[in-house]
C-alpha positions in Angstrom: 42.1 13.0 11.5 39.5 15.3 13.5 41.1 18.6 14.8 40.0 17.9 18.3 42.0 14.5 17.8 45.2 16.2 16.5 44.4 18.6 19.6 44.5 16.0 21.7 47.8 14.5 20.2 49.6 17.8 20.4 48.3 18.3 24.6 49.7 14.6 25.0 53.2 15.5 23.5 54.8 16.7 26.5 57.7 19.2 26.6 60.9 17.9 27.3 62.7 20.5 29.9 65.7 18.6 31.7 66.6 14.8 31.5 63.8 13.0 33.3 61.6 16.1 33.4 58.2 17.1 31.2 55.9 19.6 31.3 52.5 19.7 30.0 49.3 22.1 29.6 46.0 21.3 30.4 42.2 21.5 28.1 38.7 22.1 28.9 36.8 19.1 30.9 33.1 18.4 32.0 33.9 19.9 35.7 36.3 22.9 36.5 39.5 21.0 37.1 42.0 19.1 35.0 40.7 16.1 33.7 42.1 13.0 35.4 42.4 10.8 32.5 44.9 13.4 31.0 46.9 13.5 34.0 47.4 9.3 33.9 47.5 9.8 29.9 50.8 12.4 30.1 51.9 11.0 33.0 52.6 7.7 31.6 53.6 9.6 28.1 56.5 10.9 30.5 57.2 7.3 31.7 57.4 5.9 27.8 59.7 8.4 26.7 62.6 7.3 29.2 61.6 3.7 28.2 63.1 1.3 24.8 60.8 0.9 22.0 60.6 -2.4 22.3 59.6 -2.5 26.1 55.2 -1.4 25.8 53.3 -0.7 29.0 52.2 -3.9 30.5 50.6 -2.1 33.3 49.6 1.2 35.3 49.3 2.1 39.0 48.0 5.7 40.3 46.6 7.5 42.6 44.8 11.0 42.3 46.2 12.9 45.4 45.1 16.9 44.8 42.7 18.5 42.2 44.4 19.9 39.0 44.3 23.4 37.9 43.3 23.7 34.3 44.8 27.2 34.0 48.4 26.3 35.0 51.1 23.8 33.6 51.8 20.6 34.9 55.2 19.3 35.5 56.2 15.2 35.4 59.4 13.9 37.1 60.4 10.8 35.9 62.4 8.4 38.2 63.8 5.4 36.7 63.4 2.8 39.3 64.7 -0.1 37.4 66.0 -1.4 33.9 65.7 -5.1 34.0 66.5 -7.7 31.5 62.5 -8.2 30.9 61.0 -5.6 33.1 61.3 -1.8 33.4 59.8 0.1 36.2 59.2 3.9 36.4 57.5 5.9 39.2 56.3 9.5 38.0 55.1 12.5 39.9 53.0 15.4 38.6 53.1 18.7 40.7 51.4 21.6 40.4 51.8 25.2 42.5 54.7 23.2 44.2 52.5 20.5 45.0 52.1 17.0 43.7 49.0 16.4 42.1 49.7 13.1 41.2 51.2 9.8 41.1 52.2 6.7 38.3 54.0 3.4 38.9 54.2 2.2 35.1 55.9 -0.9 34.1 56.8 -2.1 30.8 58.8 -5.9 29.7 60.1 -6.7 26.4 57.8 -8.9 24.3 58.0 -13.1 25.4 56.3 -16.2 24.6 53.8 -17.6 27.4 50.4 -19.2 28.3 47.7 -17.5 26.7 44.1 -18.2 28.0 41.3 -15.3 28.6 37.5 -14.9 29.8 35.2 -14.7 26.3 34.0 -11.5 25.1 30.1 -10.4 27.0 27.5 -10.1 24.1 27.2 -6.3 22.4 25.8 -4.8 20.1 27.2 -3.6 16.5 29.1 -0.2 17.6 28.0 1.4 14.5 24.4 0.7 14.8 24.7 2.8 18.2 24.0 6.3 18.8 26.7 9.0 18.5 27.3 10.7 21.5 25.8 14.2 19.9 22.8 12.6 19.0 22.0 10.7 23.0 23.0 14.0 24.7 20.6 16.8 22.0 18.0 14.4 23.1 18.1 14.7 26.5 16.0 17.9 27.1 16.7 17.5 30.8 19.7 18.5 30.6 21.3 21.8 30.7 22.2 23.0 27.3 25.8 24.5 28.0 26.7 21.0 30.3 26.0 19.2 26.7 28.3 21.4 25.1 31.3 20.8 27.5 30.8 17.0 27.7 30.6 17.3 23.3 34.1 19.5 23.4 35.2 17.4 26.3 35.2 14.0 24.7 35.0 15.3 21.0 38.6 14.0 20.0 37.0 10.0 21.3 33.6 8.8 19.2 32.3 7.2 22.7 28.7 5.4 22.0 26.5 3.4 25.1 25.6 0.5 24.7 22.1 1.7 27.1 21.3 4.9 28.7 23.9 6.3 30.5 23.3 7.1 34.1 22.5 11.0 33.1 20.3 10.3 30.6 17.7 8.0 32.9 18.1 8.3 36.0 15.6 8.2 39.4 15.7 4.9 40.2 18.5 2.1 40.6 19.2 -0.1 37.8 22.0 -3.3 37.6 25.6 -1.9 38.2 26.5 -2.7 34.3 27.6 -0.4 31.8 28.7 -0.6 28.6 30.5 1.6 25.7 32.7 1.3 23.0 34.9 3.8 21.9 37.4 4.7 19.3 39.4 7.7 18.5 38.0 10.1 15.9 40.7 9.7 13.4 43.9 7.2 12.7 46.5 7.1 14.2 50.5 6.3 14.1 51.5 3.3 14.7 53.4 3.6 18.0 52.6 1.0 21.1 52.4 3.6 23.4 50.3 6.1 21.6 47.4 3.6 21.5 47.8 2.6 25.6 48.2 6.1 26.1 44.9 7.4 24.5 43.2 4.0 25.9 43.9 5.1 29.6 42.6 9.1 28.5 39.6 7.2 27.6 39.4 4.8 30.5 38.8 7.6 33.2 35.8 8.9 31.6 32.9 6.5 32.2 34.2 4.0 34.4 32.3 4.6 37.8 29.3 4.9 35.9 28.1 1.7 37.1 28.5 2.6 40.4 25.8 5.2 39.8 23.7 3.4 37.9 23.2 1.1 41.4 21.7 4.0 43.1 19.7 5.5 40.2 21.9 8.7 40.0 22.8 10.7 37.0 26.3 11.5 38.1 28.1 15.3 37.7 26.0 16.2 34.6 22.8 16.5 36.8 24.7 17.2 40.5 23.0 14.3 42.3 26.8 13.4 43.3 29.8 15.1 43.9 33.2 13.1 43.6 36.4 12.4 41.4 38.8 9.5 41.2 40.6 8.2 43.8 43.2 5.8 42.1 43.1 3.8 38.7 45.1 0.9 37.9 45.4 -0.5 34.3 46.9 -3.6 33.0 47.7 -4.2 29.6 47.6 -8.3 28.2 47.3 -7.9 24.2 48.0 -5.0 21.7 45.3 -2.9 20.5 44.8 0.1 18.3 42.7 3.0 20.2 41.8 4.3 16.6 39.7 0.9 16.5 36.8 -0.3 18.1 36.9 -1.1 21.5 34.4 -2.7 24.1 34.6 -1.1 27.1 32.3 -3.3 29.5 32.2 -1.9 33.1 30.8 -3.0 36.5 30.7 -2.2 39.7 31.0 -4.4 43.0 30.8 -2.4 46.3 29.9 1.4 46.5 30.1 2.2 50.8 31.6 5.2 52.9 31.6 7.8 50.5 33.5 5.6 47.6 32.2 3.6 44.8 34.7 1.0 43.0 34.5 0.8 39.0 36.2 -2.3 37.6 36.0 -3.3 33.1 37.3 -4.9 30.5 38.3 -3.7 27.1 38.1 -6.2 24.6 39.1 -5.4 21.0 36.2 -5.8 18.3 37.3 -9.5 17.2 37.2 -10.2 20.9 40.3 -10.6 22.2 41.1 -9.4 25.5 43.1 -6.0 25.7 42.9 -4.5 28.7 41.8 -4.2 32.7 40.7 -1.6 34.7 40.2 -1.2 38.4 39.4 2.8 40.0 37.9 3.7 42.9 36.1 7.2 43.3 34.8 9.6 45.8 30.8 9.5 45.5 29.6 11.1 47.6 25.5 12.6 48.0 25.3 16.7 47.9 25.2 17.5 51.6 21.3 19.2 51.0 20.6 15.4 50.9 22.2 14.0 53.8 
């Protein structure tokens, strides 16, 4: 296991304070606030651990209501909306300075037999003939050297690899609103349900409304031809999955208008099957010197 992995591991195990009640620290991100696939990440960490084993995520709900401050702790209130016989519901609130920064609807059944159908797998490349995330980004001399080194520290616990150019490395002109990436995490991990849907949601808030730039032919926050951040993110969870194994993150997005753009993907596991969906919407929004 990489260090920035086990880092990652230990800023996701959330400190237990009062029944119902977590607290958790923040890390370094691309931009100057907490990173928002952390906050869904603990926040549904907080959820699990007043949930049975045998009850995994089925699905997420949240919505982004203040920017985080990475320099002070979070806190996570848990309230335990319902215990079912098949279906357990949390709601979860992170608040910051007094304030709530955040909120999660998370719900979780106990395993049953059903109908089983799913769309097919879209065509993708080998993962492993695919360049590292290092190498694309030391290639791109247009970009700022030290914005490199916080998206490498940002994302260096996740080996994340394109599929094509992401939207900072060509940019100028509009291309189709398509993305692709697969990702796994850089090291194994335990085998615990929620641990892999926990570091899949970390993961799913960090290219997801890259499509949505690719449209216009912007590079996105690492070149500041946009300014925005997540609105909400909803998740749903149909198969099991290991995040420490390859996953096909295939993104797209259908409508970009007043100052949003809406992201919604697939991750399919590397034999194909269908794992997960993903629906955010984001602020996008042109710098004002451009208006």
């Amino acid at each position: 296991m990489s260090q920035a992995l086990q880092e990652l591991l230990d800023l996701l195990d959330l400190e237990q304070i009062e029944e119902n009640i977590f607290r958790g620290s923040s890390r370094s991100a691309v931009v100057p606030r907490v990173f928002g696939g952390q906050v869904a990440a603990q926040a549904l960490v907080a959820a699990g651990r007043t949930v049975p084993e045998d009850r995994p995520a089925h699905s997420l709900h949240a919505y982004f209501l203040r920017l985080g401050d990475p320099g002070a702790p979070i806190v996570y209130t848990v309230d335990r909306i319902r215990d079912g016989r098949s279906f357990t519901t949390r709601r979860v609130v992170a608040v910051q300075h007094g304030k709530p920064i955040f909120h999660l609807s998370a719900s979780f059944q106990t395993y049953e037999e059903g109908l089983d159908h799913q769309d097919p797998m879209p065509a993708s490349p080998d993962p492993d003939a695919l360049p590292t995330s290092e190498e694309r980004l030391r290639g791109y001399a247009h970009l700022d050297p030290e914005v490199v080194d916080r998206f490498l520290e940002a994302r260096a616990a996740v080996d994340l690899r394109y599929v094509d150019e992401p939207p900072y490395g060509r940019f100028g002109e509009p291309r189709e609103p398509h993305s692709q990436v697969w990702f796994r995490t850089n090291g194994k991990l335990a085998d615990d349900p929620l641990l892999h849907v926990v570091l899949a949601t970390y993961v799913s808030d960090m290219t997801l409304l890259d499509s949505v730039l690719l449209a216009h032919g912007r590079g996105g926050w690492a070149v500041g031809d946009v300014v925005g951040a997540s609105l909400d993110h909803a998740m749903w969870f149909h198969r099991p999955f290991r995040a420490d194994e390859w996953l096909l993150y295939d993104q797209q997005s259908p409508s970009a208008h007043g100052g949003r753009g809406l992201g919604q993907a697939r991750i399919y596991t590397q034999d194909g099957r269908l794992a997960v969906s993903v629906i955010q919407e984001g602020v996008v929004r042109v710098p004002r010197e451009e208006d």
